[in-house]
C-alpha positions in Angstrom: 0.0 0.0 0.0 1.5 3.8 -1.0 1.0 6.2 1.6 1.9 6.9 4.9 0.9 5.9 8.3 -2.0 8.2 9.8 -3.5 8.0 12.5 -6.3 10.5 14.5 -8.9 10.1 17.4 -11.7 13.0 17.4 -14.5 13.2 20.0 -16.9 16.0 20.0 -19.8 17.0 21.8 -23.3 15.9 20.2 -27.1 16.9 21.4 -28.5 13.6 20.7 -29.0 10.1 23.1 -26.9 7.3 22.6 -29.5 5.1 21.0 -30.0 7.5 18.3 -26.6 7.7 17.8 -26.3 3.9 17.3 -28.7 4.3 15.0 -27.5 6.5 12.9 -23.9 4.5 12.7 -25.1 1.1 12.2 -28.3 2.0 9.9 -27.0 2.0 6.2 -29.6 3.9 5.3 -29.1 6.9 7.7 -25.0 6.8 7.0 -25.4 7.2 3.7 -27.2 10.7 4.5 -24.5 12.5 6.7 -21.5 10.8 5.1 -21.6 12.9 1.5 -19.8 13.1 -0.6 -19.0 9.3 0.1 -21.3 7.0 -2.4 -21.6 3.4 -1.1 -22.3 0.1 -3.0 -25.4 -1.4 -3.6 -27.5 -4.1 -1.8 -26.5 -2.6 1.9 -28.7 -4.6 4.6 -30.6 -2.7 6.7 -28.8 -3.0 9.7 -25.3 -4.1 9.7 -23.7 -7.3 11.2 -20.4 -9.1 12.3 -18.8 -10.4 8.9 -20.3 -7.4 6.5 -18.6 -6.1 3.9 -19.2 -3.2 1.5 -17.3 -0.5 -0.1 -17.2 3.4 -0.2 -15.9 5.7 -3.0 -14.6 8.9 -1.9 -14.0 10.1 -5.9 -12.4 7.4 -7.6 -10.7 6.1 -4.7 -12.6 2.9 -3.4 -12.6 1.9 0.7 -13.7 -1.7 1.7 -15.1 -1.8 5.1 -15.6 -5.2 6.8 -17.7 -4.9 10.0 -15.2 -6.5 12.6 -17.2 -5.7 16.1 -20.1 -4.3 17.1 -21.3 -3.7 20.9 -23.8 -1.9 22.3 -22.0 1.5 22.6 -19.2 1.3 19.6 -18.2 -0.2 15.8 -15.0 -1.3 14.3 -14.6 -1.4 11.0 -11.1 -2.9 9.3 -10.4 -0.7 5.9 -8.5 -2.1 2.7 -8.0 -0.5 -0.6 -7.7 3.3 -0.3 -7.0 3.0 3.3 -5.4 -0.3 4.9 -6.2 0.2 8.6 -9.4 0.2 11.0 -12.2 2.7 12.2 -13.5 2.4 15.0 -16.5 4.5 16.6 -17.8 4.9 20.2 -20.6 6.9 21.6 -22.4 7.5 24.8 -25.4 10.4 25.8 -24.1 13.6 24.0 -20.8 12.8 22.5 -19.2 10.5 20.2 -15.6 9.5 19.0 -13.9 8.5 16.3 -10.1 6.0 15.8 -8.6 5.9 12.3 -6.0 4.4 11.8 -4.2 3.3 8.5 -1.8 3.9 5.7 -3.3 6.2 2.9 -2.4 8.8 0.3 -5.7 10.4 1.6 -5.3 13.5 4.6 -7.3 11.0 6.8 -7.8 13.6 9.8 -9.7 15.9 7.6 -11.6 13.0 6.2 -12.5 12.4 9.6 -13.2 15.8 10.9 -15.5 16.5 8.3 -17.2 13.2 8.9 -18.1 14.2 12.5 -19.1 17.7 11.2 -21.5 16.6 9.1 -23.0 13.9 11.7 -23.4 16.6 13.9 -25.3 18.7 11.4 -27.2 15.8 10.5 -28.5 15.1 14.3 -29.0 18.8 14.6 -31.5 19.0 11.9 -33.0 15.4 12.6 -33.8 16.8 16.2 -35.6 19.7 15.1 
């Protein structure tokens, strides 16, 4: 893999419960919504499991994610392709955090910033 080793943990501060933030991490359907510009392959379940695999474009560059945990309160993912590493998200009432870890060409921090951003937009304007 070209690229260099990144690696970044972000929590910020999020006016939603925890079971709405599991929801919105573990639903296909709602990640799709807050993680744009990311497109996402077809034929996602509806909720996703131990063993699942899909991929992510971020432009032409394609991310495979295969679910490795999931527990009441946090996610792993393990990347290959445009990022060889893991993700790995936790969240409680009012916050939630993000791991990456990996060797990419991609500025995986900003990636990532933006990604909680936008979920925290997203709750925002689901809440209201």
């Amino acid at each position: 893999m070209l690229g260099t080793f990144q690696q970044s943990h972000l929590r910020i501060e999020v006016s939603a419960p925890a079971s709405t933030l599991r929801h919105s991490l573990t639903k296909p359907s709602e990640f799709q919504k807050w993680l744009f510009p990311q497109r996402f392959s077809y034929g996602l379940p509806e909720n996703l499991q131990v063993g699942d695999t899909f991929t992510s474009w971020m432009g032409p560059i394609a991310i495979q994610h295969t679910v490795e945990q999931i527990h009441p309160y946090s996610l792993r993912f393990l990347l290959s392709g445009g990022v060889d590493g893991f993700h790995e998200w936790c969240w409680g009432e009012g916050w939630v955090q993000s791991r990456l870890e990996g060797i990419s060409l991609l500025p995986l921090n900003l990636g990532q910033t933006f990604s909680l951003l936008r979920l925290r937009q997203f709750l925002t304007t689901k809440s209201n």
